[in-house]
N, C-alpha and C positions, 0 to 999 in steps of 0.2 A: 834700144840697147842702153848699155848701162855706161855714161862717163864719156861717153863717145868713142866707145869698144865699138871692135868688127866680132871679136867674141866675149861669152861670157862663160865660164867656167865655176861649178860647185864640187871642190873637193870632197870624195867621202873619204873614211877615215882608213878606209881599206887599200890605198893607191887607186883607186876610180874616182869616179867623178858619180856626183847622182843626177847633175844639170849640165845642160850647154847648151848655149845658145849663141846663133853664130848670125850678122847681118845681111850678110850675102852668101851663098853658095861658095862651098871652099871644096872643090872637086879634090887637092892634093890636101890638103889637113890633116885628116884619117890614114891616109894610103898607110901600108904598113907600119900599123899601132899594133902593142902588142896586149890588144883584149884579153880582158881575163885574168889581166897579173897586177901585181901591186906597182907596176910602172905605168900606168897608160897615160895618168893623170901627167907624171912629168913628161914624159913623151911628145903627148898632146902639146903640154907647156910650149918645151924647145921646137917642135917643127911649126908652134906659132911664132916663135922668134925669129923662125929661118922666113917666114913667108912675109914677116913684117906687119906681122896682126897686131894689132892693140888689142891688149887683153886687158880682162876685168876679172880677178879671183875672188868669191864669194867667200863665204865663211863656212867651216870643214864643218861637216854631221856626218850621220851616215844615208849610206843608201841601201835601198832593198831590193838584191838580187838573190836573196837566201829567204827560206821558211823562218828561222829565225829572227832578220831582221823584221820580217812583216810580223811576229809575233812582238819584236819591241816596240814597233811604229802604234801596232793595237793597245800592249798597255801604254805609251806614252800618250796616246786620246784618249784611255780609260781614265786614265788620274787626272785628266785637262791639263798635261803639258804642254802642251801643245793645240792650236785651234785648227784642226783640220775638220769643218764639218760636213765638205764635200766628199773628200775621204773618206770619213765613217760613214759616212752610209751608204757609199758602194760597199763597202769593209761588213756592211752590219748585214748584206745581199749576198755578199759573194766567200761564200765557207773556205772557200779552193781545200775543204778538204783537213782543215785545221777546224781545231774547237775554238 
């Protein structure tokens, strides 16, 4: 873990997150989050504060829960924005149905 974090948290720009990672098992962490909205991210935040996590906030991008975003993540490794080359080649296998 990062800084001597129990989590690690990647803001997307959406109120999600696109990363977490947590050091141990946090059975109450999640319990009624409210997925799917532009809150989850602070949410998440504050019932790490209630549980006394040390938290580590990444730096905000986005994440890809949408067709869209997966069409930007493809042109940002088309233009070598970005070094994902693990990525692209699942990406260059799997159409899911996009051109």
């Amino acid at each position: 873990m990062t800084c001597g974090s129990d989590l690690v948290l990647g803001p997307a720009a959406d109120g999600g997150y696109y990363l977490i990672g947590v050091k141990a098992r946090q059975a109450t962490l999640f319990a009624g989050m409210p997925w799917g909205t532009e809150t989850v991210f602070a949410a998440t935040r504050r019932q790490a504060r209630r549980l006394g996590l040390r938290t580590h906030v990444l730096s905000p991008t986005f994440d890809v829960d949408e067709g869209e975003d997966l069409d930007r993540l493809r042109a940002l490794i088309a233009r070598g924005a970005v070094d994902l080359r693990h990525t692209a080649r699942v990406l260059s296998r799997v159409a899911c149905g996009r051109p």
